[in-house]
N, CA, C and O atoms as a DFTB+ gen file, in Angstrom:
668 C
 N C O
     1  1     141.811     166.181      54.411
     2  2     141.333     164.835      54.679
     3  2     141.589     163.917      53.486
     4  3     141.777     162.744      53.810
     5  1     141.621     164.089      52.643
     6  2     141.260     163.523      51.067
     7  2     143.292     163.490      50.724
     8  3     143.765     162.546      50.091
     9  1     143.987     164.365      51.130
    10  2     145.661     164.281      51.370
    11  2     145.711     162.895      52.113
    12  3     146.154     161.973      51.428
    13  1     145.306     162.573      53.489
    14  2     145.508     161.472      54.539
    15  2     145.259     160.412      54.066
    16  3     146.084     159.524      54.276
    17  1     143.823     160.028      53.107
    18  2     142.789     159.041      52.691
    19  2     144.368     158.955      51.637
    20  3     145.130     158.087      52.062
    21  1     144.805     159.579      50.613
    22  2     145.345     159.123      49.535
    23  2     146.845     158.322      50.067
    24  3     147.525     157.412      49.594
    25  1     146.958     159.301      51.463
    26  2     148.505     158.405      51.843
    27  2     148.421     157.163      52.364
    28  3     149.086     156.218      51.939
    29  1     147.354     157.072      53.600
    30  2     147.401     155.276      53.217
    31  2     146.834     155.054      52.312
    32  3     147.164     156.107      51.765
    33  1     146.237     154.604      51.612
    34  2     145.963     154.040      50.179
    35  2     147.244     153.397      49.773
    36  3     147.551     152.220      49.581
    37  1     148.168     154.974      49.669
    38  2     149.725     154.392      48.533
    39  2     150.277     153.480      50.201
    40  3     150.232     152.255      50.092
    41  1     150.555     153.793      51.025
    42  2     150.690     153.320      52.072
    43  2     150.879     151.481      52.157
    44  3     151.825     150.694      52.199
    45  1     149.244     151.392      52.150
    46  2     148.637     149.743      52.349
    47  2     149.016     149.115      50.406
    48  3     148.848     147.925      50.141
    49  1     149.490     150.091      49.332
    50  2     149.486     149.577      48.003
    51  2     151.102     149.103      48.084
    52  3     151.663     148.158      47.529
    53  1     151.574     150.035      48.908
    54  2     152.946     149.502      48.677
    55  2     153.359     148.523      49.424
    56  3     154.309     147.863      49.003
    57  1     152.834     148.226      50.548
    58  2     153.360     147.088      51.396
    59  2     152.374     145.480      50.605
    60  3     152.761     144.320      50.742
    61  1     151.492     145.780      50.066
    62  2     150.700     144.538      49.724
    63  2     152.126     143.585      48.592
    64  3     152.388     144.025      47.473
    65  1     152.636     142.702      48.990
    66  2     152.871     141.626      47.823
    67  2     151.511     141.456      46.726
    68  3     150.283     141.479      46.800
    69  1     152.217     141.335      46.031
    70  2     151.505     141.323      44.468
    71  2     151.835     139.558      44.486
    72  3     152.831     139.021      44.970
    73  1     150.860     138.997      43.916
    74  2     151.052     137.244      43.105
    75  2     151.797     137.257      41.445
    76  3     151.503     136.702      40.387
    77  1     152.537     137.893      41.738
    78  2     153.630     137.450      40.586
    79  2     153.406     136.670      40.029
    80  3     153.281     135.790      40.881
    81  1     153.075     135.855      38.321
    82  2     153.408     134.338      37.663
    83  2     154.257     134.992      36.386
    84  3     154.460     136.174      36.108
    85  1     154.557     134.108      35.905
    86  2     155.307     134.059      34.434
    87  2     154.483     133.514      33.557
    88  3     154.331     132.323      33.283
    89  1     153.882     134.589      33.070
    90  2     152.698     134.577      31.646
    91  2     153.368     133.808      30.458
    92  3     152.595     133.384      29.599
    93  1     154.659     133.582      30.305
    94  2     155.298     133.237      29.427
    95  2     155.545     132.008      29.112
    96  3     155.692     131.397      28.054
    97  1     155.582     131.541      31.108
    98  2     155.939     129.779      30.856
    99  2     157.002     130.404      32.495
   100  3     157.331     131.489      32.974
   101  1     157.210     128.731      32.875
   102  2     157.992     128.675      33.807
   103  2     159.681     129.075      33.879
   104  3     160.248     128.518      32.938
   105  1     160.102     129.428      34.250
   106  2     161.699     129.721      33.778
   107  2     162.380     128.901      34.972
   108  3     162.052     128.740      36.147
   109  1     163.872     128.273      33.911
   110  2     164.382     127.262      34.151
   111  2     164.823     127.144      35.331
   112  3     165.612     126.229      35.563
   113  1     164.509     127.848      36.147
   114  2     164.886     128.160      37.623
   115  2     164.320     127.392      38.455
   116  3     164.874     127.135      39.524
   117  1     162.831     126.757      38.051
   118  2     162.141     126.449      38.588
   119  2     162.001     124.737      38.738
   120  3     161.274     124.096      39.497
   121  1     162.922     124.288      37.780
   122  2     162.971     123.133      37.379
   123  2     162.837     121.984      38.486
   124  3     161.954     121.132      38.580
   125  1     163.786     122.164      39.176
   126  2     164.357     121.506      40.452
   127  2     163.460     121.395      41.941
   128  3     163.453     120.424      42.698
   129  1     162.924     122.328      42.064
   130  2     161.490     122.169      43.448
   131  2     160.155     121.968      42.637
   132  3     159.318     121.176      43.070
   133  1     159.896     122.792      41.259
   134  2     158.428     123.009      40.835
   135  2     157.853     123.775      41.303
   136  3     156.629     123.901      41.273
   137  1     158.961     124.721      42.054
   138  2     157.986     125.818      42.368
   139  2     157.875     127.148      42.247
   140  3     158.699     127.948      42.689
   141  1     156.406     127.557      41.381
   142  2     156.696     128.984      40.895
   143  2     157.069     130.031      41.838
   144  3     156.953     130.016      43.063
   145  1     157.487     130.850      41.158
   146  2     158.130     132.477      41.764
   147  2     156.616     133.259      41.509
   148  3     156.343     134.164      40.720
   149  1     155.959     132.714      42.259
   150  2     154.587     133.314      42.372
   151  2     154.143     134.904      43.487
   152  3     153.204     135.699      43.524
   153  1     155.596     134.685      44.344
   154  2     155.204     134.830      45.796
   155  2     153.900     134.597      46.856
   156  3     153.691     135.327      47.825
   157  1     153.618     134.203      46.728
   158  2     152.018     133.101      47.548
   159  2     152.673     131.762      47.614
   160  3     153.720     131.392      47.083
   161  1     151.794     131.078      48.419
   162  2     152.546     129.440      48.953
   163  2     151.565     128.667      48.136
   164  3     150.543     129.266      47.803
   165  1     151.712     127.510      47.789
   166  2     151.047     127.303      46.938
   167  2     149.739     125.941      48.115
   168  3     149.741     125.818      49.340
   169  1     148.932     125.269      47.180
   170  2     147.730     125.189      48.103
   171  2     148.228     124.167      48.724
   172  3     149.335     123.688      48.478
   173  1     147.254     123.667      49.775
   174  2     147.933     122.268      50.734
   175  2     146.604     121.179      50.020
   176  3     146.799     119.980      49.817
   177  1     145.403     121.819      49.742
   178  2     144.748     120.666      49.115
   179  2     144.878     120.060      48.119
   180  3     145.690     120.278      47.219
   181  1     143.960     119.109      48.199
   182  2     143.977     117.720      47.049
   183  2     143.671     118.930      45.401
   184  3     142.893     119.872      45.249
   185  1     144.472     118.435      44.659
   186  2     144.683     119.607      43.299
   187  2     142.855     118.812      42.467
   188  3     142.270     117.732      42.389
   189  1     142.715     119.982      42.123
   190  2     141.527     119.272      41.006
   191  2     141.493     119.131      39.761
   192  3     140.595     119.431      38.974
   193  1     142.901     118.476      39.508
   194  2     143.186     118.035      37.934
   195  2     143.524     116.506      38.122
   196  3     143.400     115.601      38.947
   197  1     143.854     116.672      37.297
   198  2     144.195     114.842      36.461
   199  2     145.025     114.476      35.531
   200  3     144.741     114.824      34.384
   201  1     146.014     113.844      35.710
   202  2     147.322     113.799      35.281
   203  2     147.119     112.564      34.200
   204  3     147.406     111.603      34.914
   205  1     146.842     112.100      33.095
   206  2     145.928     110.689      32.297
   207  2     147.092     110.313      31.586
   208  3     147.486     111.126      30.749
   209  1     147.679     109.352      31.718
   210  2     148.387     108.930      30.812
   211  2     148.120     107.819      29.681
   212  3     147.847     106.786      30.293
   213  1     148.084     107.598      28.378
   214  2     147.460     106.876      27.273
   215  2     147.874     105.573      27.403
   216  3     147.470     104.730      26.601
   217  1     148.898     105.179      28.631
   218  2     149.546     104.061      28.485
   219  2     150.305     103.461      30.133
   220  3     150.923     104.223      30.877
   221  1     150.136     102.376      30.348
   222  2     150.372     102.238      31.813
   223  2     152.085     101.938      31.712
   224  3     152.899     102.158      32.609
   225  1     152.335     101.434      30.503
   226  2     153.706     100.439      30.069
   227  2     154.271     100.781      28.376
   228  3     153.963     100.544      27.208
   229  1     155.195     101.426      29.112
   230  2     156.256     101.132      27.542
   231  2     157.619     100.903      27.341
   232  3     158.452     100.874      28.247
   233  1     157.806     100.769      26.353
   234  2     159.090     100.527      26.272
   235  2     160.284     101.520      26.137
   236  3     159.823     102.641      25.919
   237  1     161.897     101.532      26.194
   238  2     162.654     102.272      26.434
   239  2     162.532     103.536      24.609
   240  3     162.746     102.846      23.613
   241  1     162.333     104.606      24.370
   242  2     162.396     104.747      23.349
   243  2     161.100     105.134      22.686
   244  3     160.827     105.829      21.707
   245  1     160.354     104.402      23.611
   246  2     158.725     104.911      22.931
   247  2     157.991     105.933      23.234
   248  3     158.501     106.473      24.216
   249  1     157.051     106.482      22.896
   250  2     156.602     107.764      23.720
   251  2     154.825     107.594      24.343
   252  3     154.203     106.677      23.807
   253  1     154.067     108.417      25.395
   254  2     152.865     108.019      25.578
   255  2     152.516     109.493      25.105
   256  3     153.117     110.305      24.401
   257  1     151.152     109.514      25.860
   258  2     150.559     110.673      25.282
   259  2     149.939     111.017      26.835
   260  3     149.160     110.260      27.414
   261  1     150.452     112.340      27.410
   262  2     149.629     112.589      28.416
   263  2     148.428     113.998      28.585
   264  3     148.471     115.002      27.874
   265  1     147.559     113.789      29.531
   266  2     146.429     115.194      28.975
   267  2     146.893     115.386      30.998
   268  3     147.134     114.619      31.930
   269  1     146.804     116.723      30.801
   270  2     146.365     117.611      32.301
   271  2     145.219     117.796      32.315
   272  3     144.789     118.589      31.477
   273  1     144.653     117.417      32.871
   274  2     142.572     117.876      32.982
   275  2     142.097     118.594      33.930
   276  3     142.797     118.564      34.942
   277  1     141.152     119.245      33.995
   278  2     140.783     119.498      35.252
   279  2     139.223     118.878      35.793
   280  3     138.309     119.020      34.981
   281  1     139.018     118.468      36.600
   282  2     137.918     117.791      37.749
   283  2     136.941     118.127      36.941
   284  3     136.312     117.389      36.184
   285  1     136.755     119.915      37.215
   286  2     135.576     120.440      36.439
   287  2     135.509     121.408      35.266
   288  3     136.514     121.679      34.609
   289  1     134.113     122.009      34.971
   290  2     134.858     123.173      33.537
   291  2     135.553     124.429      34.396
   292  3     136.251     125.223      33.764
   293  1     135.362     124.613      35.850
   294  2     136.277     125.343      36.466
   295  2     137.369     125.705      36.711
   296  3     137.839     126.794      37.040
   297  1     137.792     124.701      36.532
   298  2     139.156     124.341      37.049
   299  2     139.935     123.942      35.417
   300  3     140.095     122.884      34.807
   301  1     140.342     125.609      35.089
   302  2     141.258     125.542      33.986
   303  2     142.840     125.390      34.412
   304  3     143.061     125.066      35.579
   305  1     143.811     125.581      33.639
   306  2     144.819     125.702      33.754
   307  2     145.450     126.976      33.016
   308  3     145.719     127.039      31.816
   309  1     145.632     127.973      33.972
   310  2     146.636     129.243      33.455
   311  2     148.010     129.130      33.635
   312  3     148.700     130.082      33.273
   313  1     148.592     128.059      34.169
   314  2     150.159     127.831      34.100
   315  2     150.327     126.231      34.558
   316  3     149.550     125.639      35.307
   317  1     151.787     125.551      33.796
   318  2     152.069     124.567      34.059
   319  2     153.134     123.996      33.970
   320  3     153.893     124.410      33.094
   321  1     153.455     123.177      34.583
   322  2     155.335     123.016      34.449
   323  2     155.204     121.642      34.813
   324  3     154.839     121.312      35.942
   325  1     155.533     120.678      33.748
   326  2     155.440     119.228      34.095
   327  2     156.744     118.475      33.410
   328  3     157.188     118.723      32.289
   329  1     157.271     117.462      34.380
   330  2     158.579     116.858      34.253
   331  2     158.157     115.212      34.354
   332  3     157.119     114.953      34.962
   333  1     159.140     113.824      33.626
   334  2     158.369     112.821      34.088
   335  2     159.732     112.935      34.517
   336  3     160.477     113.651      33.848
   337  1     160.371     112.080      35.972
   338  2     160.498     111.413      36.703
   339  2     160.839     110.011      37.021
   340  3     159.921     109.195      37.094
   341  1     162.477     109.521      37.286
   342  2     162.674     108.339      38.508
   343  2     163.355     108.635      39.771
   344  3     164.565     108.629      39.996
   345  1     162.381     108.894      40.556
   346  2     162.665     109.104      41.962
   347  2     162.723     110.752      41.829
   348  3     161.692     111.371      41.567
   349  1     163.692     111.269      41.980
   350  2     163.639     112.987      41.969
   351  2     164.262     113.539      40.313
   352  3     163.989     114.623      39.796
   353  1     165.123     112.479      39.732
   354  2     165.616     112.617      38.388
   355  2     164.928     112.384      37.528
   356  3     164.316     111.323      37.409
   357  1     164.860     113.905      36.274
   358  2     163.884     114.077      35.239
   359  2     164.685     113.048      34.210
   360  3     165.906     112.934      34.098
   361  1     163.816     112.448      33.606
   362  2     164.098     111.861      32.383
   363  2     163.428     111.929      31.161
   364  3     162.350     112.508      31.291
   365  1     163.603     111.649      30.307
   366  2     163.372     111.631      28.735
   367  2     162.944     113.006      28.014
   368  3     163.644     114.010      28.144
   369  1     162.125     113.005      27.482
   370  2     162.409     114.551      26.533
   371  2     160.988     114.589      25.967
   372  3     160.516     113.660      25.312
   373  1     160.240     115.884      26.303
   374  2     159.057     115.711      25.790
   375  2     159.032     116.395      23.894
   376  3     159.900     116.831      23.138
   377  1     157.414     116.136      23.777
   378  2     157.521     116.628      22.147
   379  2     156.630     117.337      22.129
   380  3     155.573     116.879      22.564
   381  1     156.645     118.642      21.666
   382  2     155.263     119.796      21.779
   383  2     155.368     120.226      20.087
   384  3     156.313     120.909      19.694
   385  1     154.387     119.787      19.237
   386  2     154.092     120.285      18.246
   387  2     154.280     121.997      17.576
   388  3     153.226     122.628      17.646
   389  1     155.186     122.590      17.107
   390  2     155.405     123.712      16.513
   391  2     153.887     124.368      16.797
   392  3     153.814     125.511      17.248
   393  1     152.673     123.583      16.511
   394  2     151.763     124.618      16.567
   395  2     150.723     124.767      17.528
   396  3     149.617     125.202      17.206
   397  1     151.033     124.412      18.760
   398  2     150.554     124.408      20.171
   399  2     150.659     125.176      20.419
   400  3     151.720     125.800      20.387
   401  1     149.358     125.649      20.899
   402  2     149.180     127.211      21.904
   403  2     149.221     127.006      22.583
   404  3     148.738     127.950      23.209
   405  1     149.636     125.939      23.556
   406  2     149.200     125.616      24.838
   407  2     150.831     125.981      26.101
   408  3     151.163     126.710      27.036
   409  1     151.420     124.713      25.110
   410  2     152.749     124.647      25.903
   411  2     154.048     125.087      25.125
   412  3     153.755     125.584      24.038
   413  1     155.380     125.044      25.373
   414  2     156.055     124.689      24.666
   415  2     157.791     123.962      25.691
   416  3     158.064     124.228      26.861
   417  1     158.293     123.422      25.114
   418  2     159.219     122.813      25.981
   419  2     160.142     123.746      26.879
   420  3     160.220     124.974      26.922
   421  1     160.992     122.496      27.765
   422  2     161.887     123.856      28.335
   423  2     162.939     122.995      29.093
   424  3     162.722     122.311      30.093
   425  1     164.354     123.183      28.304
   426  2     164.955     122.619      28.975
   427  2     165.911     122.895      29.874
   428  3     166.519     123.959      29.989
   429  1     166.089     121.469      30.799
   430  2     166.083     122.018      32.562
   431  2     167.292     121.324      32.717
   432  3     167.512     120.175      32.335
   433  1     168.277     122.288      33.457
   434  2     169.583     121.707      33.752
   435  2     170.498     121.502      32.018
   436  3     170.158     122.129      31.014
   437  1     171.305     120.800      32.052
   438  2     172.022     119.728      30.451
   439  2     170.804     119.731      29.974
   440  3     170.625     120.730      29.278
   441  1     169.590     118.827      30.066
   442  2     168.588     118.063      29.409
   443  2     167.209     118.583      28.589
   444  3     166.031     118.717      28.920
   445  1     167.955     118.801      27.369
   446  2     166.876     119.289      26.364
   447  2     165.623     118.647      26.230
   448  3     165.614     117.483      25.829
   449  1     164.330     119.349      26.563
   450  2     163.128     119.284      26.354
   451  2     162.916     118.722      27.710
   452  3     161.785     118.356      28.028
   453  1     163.571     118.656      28.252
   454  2     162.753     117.638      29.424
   455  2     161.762     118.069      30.813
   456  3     161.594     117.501      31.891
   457  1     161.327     119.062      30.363
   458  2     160.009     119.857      30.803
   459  2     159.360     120.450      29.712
   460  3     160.044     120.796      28.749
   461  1     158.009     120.641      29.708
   462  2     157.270     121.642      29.358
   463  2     156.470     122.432      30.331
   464  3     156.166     122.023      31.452
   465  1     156.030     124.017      29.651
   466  2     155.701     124.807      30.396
   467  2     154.527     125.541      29.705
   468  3     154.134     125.098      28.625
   469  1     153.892     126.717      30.292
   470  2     152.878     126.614      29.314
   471  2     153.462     128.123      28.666
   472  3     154.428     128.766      29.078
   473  1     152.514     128.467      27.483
   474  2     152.723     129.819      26.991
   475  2     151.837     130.692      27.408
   476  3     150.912     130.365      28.151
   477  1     152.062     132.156      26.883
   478  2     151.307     132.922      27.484
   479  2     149.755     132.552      26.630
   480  3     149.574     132.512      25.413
   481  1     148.837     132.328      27.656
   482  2     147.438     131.929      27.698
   483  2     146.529     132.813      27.727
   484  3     146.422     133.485      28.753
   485  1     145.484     133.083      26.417
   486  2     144.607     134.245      26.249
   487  2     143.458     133.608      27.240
   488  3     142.921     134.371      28.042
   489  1     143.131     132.434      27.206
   490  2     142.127     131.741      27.399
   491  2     142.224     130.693      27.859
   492  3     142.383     129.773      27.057
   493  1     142.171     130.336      29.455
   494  2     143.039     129.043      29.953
   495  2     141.986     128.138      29.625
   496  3     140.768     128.308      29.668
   497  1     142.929     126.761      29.160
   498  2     141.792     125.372      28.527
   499  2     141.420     124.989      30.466
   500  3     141.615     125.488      31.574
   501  1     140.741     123.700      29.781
   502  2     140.196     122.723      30.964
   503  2     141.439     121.715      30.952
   504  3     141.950     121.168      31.930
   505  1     141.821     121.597      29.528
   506  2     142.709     120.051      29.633
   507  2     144.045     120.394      28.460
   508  3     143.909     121.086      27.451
   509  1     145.087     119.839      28.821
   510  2     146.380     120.100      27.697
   511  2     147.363     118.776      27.701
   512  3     148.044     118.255      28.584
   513  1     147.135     118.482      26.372
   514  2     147.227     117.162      26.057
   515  2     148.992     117.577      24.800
   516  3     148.963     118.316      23.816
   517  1     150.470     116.683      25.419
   518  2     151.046     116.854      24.680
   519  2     152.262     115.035      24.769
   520  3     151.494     114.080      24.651
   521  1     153.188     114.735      24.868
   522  2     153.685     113.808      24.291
   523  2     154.876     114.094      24.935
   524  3     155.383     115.202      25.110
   525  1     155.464     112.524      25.423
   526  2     156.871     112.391      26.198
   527  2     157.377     111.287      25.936
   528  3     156.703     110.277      26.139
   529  1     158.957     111.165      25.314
   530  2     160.016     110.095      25.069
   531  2     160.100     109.614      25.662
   532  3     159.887     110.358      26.618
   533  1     160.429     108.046      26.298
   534  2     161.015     107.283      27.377
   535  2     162.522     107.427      26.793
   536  3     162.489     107.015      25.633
   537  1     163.451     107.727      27.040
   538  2     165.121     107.519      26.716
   539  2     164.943     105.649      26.572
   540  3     164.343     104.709      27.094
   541  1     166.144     106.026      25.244
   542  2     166.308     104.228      25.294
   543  2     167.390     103.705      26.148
   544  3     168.473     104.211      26.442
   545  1     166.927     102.728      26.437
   546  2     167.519     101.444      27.759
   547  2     167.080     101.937      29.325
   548  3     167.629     101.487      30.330
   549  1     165.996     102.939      29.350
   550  2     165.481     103.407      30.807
   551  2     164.555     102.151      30.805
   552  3     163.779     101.831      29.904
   553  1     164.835     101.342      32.266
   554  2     163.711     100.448      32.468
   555  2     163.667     100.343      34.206
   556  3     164.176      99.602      35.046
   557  1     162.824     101.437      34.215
   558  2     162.629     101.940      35.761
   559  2     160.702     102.477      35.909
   560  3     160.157     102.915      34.896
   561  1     160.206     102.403      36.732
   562  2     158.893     103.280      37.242
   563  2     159.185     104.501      36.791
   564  3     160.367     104.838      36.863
   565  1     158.289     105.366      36.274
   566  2     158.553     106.955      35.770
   567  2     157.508     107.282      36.408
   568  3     156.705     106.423      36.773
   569  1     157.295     108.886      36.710
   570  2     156.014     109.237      37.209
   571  2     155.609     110.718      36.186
   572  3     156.493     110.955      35.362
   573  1     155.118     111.120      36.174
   574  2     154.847     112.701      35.343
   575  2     154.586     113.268      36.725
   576  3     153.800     112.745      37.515
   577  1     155.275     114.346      36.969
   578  2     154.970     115.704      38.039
   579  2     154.660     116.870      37.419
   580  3     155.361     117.412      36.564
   581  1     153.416     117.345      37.917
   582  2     153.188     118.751      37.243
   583  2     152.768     120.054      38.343
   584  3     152.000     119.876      39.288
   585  1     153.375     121.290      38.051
   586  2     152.876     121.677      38.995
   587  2     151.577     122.695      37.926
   588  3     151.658     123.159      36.788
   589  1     150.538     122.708      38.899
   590  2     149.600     123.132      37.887
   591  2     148.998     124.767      38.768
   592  3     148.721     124.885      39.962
   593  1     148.939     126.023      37.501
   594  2     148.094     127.006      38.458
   595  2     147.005     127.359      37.604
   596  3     147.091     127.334      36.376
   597  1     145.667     127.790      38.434
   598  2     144.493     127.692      38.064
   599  2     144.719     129.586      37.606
   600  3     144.197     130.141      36.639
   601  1     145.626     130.220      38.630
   602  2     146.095     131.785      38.190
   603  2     146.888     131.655      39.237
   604  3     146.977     130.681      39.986
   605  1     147.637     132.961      39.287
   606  2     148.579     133.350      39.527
   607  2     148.818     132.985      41.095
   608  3     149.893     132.504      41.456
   609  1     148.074     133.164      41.734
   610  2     147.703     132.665      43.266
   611  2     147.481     131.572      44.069
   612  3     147.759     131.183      45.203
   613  1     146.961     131.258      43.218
   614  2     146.438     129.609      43.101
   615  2     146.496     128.777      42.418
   616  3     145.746     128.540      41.471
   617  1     147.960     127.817      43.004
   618  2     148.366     126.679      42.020
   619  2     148.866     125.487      43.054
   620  3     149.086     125.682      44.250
   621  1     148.989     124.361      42.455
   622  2     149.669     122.920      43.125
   623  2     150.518     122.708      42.627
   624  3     150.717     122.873      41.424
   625  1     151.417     122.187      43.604
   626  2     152.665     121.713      43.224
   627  2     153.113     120.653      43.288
   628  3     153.054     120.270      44.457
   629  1     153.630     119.801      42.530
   630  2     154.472     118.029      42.107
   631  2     153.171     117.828      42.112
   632  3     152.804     117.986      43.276
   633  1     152.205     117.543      41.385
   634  2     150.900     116.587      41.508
   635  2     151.408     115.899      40.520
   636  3     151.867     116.312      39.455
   637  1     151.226     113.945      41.248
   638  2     151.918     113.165      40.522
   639  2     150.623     112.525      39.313
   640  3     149.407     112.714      39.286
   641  1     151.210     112.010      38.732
   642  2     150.600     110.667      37.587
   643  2     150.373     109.329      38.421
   644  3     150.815     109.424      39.566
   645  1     149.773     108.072      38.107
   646  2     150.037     106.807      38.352
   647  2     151.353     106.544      37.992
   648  3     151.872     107.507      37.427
   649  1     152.112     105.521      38.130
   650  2     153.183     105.106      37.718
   651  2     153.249     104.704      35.698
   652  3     152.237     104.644      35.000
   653  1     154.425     104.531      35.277
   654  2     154.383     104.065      34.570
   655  2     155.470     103.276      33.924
   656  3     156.579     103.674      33.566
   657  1     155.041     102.290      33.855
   658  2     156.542     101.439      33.768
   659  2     156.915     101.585      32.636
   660  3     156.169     101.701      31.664
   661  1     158.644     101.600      32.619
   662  2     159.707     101.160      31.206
   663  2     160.331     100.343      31.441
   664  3     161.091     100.150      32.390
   665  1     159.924      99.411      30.082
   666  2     160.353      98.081      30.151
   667  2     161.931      98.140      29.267
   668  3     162.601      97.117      29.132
């Protein structure tokens, strides 16, 4: 009996999909949809973070400062992959401080830095606050897209920013 009990067990262990993430950060694969190789679909609801940007308007060349937050102290962030945006094309180049535990860049397609992703996370924050170039002579609406996961299972994908203009 205890032979039968152990074969399904391995049985129902081997057919279960596992939620796969990349503890490491997003890989550049992902650049283009935002969407992790999680295997799970990611959620259909309203995400409970917050995309804050320090600045509604800048100029071509300048940089803002943006934080990922979450709603509540619940709602951390164990992975993240954020690009800013005109229309579906990433632009400008973010800046992640040498000594950030949080994120570090990742660049997608030709275009150096122009994502960040997160690192492997002992302790997921509530909020991750890092810094993005406008390219000079861009004078278009930008948006920040991030896809954000709370773990491995459960994450959102393209959650946008307000707009932000370059003048």
């Amino acid at each position: 009996m205890a032979f039968r009990y152990a074969c399904v067990l391995l049985a129902v262990a081997m057919c279960a999909v596992p939620a796969l993430s990349f503890s490491a950060g997003a890989p550049a694969g992902a650049c283009g949809d935002m969407i992790p190789q999680h295997h799970t679909e990611p959620q259909k609801s309203a995400a409970p973070y917050e995309i804050i940007l320090s600045k509604k308007q800048i100029k071509g060349g300048e940089g803002i400062t943006i934080t990922v937050q979450g709603n509540s102290a619940k709602d951390t962030i164990k992975g993240l992959l954020c690009q800013t945006r005109v229309g579906e094309t990433p632009v400008g180049a973010f800046d992640v401080p040498p000594n950030n535990n949080y994120i570090q860049k990742l660049d997608c397609g030709n275009s150096k830095a122009s994502a960040v992703t997160h690192k492997k996370i002992a302790t997921a924050p509530n909020a991750i606050t890092f810094n993005w170039i406008a390219p000079k002579g861009l004078s278009e609406e930008a948006r920040v897209y991030c896809t954000i996961a709370l773990n491995g299972g459960v994450f959102w994908v393209k959650h946008t920013s307000d707009f932000l203009k370059v003048v």
